[in-house]
C-alpha positions in Angstrom: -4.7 38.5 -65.8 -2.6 36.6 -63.4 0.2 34.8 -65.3 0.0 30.7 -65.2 3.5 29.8 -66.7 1.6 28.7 -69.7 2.9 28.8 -73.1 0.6 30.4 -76.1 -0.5 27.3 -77.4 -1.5 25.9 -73.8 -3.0 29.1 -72.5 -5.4 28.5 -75.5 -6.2 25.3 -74.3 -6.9 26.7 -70.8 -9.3 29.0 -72.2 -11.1 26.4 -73.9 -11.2 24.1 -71.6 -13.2 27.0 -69.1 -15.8 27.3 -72.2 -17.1 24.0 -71.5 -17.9 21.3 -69.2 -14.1 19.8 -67.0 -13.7 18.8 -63.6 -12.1 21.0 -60.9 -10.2 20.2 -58.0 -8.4 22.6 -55.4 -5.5 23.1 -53.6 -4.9 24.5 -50.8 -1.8 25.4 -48.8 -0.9 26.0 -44.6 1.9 28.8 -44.7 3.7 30.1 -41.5 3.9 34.0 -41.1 6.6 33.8 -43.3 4.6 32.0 -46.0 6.7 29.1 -46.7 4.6 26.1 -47.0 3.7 24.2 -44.5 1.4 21.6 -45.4 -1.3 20.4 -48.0 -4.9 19.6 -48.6 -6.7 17.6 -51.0 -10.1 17.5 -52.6 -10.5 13.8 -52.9 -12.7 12.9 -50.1 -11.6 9.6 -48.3 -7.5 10.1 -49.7 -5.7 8.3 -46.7 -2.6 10.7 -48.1 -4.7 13.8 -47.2 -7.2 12.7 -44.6 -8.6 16.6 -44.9 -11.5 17.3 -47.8 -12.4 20.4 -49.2 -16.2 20.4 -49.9 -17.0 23.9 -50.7 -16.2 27.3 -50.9 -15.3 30.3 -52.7 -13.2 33.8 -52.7 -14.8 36.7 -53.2 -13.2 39.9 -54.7 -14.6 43.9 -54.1 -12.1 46.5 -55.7 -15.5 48.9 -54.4 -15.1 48.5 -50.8 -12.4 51.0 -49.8 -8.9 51.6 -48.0 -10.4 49.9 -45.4 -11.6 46.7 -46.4 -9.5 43.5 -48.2 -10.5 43.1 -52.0 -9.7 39.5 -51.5 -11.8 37.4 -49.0 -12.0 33.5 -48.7 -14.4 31.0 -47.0 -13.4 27.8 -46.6 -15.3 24.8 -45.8 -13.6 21.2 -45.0 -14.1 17.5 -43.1 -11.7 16.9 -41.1 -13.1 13.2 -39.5 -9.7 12.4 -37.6 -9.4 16.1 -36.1 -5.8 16.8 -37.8 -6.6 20.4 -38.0 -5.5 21.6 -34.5 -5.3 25.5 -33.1 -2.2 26.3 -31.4 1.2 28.1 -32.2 3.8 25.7 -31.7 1.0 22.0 -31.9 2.5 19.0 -32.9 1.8 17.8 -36.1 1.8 19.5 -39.8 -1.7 21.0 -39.4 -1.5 23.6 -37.0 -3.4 26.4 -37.3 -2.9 30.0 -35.4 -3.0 33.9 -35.6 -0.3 34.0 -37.8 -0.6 31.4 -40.2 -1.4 32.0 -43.9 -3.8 30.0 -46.6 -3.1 29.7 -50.3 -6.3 28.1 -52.4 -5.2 27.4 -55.7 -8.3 26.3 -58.3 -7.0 23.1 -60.9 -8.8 23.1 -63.9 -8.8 19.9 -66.2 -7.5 20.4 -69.5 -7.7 17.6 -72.1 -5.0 17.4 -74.4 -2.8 19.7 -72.6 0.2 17.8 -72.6 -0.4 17.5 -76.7 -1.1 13.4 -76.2 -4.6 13.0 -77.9 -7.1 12.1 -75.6 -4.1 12.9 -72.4 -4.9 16.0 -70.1 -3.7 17.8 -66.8 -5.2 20.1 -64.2 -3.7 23.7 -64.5 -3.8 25.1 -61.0 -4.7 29.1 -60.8 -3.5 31.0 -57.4 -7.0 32.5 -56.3 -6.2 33.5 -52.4 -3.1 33.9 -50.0 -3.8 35.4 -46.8 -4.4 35.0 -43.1 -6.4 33.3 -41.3 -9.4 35.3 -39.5 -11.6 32.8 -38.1 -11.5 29.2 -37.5 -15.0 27.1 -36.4 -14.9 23.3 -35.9 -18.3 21.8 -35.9 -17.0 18.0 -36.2 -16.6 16.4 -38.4 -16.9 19.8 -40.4 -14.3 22.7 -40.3 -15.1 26.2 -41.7 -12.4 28.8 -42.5 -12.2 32.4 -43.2 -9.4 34.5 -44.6 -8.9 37.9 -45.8 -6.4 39.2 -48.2 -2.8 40.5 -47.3 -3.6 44.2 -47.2 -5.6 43.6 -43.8 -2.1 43.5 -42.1 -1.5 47.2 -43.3 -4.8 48.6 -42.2 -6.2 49.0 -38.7 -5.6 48.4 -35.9 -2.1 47.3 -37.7 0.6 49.6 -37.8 4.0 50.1 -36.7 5.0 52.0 -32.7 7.4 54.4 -34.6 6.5 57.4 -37.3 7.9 56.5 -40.7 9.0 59.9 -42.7 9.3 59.7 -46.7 11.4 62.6 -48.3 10.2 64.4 -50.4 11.6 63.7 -54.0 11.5 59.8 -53.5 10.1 57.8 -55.8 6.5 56.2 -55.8 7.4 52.8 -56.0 10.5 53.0 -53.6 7.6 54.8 -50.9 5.5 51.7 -51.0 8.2 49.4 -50.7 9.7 51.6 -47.4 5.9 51.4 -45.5 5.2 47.7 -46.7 8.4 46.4 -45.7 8.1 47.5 -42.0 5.3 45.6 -41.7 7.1 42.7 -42.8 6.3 42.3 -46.8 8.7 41.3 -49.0 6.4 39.8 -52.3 6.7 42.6 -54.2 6.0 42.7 -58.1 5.6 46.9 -58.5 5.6 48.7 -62.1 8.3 50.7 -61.9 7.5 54.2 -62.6 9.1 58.2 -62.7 6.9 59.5 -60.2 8.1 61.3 -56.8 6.9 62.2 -54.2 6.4 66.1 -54.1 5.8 68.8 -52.0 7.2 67.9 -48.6 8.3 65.1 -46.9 4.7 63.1 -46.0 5.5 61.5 -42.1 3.2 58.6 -41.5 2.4 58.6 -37.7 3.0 55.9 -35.5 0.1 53.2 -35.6 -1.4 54.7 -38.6 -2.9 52.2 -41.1 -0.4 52.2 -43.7 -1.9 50.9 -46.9 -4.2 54.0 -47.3 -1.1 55.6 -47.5 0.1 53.4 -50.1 -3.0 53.6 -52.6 -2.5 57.1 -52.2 1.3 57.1 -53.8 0.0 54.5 -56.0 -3.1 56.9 -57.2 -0.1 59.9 -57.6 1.5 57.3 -60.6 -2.5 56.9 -61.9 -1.7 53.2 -61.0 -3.9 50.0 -59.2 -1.9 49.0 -56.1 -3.6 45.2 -55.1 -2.6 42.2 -54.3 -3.1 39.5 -56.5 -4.3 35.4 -56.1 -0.8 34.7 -55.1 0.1 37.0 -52.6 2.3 39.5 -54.3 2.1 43.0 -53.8 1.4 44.4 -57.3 0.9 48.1 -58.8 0.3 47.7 -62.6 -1.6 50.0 -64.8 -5.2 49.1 -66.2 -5.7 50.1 -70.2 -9.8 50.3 -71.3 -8.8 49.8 -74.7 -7.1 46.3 -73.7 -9.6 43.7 -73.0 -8.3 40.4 -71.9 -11.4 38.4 -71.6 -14.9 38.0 -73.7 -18.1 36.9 -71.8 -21.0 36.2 -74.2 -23.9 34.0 -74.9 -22.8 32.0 -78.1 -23.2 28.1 -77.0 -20.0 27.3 -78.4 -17.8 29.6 -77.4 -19.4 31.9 -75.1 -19.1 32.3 -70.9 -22.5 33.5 -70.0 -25.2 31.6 -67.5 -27.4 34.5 -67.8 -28.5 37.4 -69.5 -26.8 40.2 -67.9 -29.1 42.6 -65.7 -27.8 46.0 -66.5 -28.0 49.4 -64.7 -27.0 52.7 -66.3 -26.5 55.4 -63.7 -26.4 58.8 -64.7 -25.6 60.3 -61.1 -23.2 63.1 -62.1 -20.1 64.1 -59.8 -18.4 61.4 -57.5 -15.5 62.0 -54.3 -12.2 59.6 -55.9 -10.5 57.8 -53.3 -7.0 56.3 -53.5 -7.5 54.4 -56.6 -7.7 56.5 -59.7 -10.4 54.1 -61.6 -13.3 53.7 -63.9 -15.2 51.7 -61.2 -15.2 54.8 -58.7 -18.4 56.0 -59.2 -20.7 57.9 -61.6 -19.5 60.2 -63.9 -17.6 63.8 -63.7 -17.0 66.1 -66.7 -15.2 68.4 -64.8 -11.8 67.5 -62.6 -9.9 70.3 -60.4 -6.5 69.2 -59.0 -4.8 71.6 -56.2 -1.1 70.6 -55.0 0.8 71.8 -52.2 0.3 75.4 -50.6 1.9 78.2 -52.8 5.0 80.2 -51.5 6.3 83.6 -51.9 7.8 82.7 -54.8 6.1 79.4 -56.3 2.5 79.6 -57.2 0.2 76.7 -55.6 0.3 73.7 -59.0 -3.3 73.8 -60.1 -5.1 71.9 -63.2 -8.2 71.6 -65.0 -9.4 68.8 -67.0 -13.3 69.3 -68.6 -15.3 67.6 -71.6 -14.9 69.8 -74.7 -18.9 70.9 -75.6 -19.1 68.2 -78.5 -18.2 65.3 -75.8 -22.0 63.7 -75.2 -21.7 64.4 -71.4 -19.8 67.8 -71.4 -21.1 70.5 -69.4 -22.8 72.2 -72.7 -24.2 68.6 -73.4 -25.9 68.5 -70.5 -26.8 72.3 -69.7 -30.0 73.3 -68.7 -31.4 76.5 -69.8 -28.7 77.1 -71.6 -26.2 77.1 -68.3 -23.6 74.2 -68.3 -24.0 71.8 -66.0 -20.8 70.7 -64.2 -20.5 67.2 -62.5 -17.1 68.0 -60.6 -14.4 66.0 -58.8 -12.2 68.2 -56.7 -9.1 66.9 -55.5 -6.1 68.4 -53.3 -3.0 66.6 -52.4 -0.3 68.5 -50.6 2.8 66.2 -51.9 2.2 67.9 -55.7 4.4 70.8 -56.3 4.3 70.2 -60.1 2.0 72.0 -63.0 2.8 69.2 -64.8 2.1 66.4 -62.4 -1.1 68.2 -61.2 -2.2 68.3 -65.0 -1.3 64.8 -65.3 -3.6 63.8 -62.5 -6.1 65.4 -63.7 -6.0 64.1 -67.4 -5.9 60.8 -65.4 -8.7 61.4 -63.3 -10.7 62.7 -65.8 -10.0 59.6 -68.7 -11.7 57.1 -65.5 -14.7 59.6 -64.8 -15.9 60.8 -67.6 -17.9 57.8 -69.0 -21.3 56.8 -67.9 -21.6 54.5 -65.3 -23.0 50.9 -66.0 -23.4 48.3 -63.6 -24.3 44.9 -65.1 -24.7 41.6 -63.2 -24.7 38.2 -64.1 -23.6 34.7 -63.5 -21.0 33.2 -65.6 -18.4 30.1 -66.2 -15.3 30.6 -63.6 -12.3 32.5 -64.9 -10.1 31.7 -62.1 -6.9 33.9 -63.6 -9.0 37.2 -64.3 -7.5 40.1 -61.9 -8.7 42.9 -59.8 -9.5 45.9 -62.4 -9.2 43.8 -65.9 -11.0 44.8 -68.5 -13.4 42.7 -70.3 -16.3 42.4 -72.6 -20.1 41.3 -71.7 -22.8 41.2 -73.9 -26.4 42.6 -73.0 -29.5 41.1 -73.9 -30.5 43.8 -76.1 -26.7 43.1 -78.6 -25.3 45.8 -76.6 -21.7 45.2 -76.0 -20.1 46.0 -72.8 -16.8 47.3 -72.4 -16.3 46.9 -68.3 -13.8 46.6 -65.6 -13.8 43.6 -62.8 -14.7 45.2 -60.0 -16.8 42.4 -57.7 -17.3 39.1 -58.6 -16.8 35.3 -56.5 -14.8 32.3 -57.8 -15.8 29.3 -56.0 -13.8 25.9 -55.4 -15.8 23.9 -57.2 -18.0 23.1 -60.3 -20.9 25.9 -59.7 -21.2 29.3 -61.6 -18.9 32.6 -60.9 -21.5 35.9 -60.2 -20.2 38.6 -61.3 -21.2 42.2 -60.2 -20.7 46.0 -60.2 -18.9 45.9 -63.6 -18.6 49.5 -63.9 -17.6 51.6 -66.7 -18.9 51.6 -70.4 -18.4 51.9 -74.1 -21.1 51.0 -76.5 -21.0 49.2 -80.0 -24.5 49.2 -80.5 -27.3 51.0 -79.6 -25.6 54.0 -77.6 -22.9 56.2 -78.4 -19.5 56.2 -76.5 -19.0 59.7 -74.8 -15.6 60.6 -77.1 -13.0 61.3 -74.5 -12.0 65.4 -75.4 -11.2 67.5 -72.7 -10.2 71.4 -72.1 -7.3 72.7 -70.3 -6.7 75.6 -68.0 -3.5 76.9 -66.9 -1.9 77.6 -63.2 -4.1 79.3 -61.0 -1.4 81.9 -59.2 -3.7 83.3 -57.2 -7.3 83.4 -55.9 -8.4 83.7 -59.7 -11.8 82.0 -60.9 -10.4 81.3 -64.1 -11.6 78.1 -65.8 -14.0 77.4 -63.0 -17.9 77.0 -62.8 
């Protein structure tokens, strides 16, 4: 979850204030390419001090929709009677709006009491976008905005006219900083971490989209690379067994609108992307990680990570006529020249595939500060509880309800078992052996 400068005891507040009925208001920022701030906007409709409303809205956030894509997308709908709002780069006047400017929507939740007067409150203000502009449409007196998140400046047709070369032996974190910063990032907020690159030095080519090359090093640590509501570049770990938010349906206490429709997929086998996650896909019970080509001397790095036969999903588990059945992700990456860090990968891999895939839908009271890949729990309409990882859901800028979707990933309380996480290992392949394979 995004920090709010909160102490413990107001952070409890906060969440009890989103359990129940508040008012809302939003802020939202102009920021020049550089994002310094520019200007301000109000939600008070009529304030002379802001003569520019916000009357609706909401970001939306997809972890699911690849290198491609933004997680983070905003739309943005304001009156703007007096026409302040004008499109130019260098227009008069402190609401110019052009090709390089940015947005920052902040959502203020009321909380009464927070300033620990009885009966006394204040609006805590949650950073929920930063990004440029992609779209402006004025249909007077009405102005609608769209914005994607910051990662769209690192994909196509982005890119920078000269080739970039990373040595081999750098570290992960350092790699991502080297590519971002020549596109002109400098909000960074990375988990440092050990891992380098290996193999040989990877030379991104002029013009190519750099941040698929960046989820790629990030995947190599088994880490999220994303940026959050504020605009910083982050690459943090996500644990299962830490759950940072509880949706249920207790009147006092709980979160949930609706009962959550839920969807168990038992597709086997899934292709991982850059992002080593729970939400990839359906499940695997058998990983195969290949590193760089092998030498005269140095046999190619080569691990296997499978469900031991008492795992509910293992191969055994699910064999049919008495042949195991393997549901298999096969990756190769030619910057590993480790045993160990291809074993690694494929312990990670395997930990974020192995469970069944759940996808459960439902509407529920805003969370503004929940992040990109937090875990949380949801209960089912049949007691079941959820344990599931934020992959798509919508905050809107106002008072109505937060949908929430594609929650993928799952561990059971009631009613089902939880596939227990065991897993086999086989050692270096040094040549064209079968060994440990289907």
């Amino acid at each position: 979850m995004i920090g709010l400068g909160l102490s413990a005891a107001q952070l409890k507040q906060y969440s009890t204030a989103l359990r129940s009925s508040h008012a809302v208001r939003v802020r939202v920022s102009l920021m020049d390419g550089d994002e310094n701030h520019a200007a301000e906007f109000a939600t008070t409709s009529g304030d002379d001090r802001c003569p520019i409303s916000v009357i609706g809205g909401q970001v939306d956030i997809d972890t699911t929709a690849g290198a491609s894509a933004s997680i983070r997308k905003l739309t943005l709908s304001l009156v703007d009677p007096k026409r302040k709002l004008a499109v130019g780069l260098n227009t008069p006047g402190d609401y110019a709006v052009w090709a390089n400017t940015f947005l920052r929507v902040e959502r203020g939740d009321f909380v009464r009491g927070l300033d620990g007067s009885r009966g006394a409150g204040g609006y805590v203000y949650c950073p929920v976008f930063t990004g440029p502009i992609l779209t402006f449409e004025r249909k007077w007196p009405e102005v609608t905005i769209t914005a994607t998140g910051k990662e769209y400046l690192a994909q196509a047709p982005y890119g920078v006219p000269t080739s970039i070369t990373i040595k081999k032996g750098t570290n992960v974190r350092t790699a991502i900083v080297t590519l971002m910063t020549a596109l002109g990032e400098s909000n960074f907020a990375l988990t440092r971490t050990t891992q380098t690159i290996g193999g040989t030095d990877v030379v991104v080519p002029a013009f190519a989209a750099i941040w698929p090359v960046c989820l790629k090093f990030a995947a190599l640590a088994g880490l999220q690379l994303f940026y959050d509501g504020s605009g910083a570049l982050r690459m943090e770990p996500r644990n299962k067994t830490n759950t940072v938010w509880a949706f249920n349906a207790n009147p006092s206490t709980g979160m949930l609108l609706s009962a959550p429709d839920v969807v168990y997929d038992f597709t086997g086998g899934q292709a991982l992307g850059g992002q080593v996650s729970a939400g990839s896909g359906a499940f695997a019970n058998y990983v195969d990680v290949t590193g760089r080509a092998p030498t005269k001397t140095v046999p190619q790095p080569h691990a296997v990570a499978t469900a031991a036969a008492s795992n509910d999903l293992s191969p055994q588990a699910l064999a049919r006529h008495g042949k195991p059945r393997y549901a298999i992700i096969a990756q190769s990456n030619s910057t590993m020249s480790s045993q160990a860090d291809a074993q690694s990968t494929a312990d990670k891999i395997f930990d974020a595939a192995i469970e069944l895939a759940t996808t459960a839908t439902f509407d529920a009271m805003p969370v503004p500060h929940l992040e990109e890949y937090d875990w949380v729990t949801v209960e089912s309409g049949d007691g079941d509880l959820l344990s599931v990882q934020m992959n798509k859901w919508s905050i809107p800028l106002g008072a109505d309800a937060m949908t929430v979707g594609a929650l993928r990933q799952m561990a059971y309380t009631k009613g089902l078992r939880a596939p227990r996480v065991a897993r086999k290992r086989y050692p270096t392949r040094k040549a064209k052996s079968t060994k440990g394979h289907p």
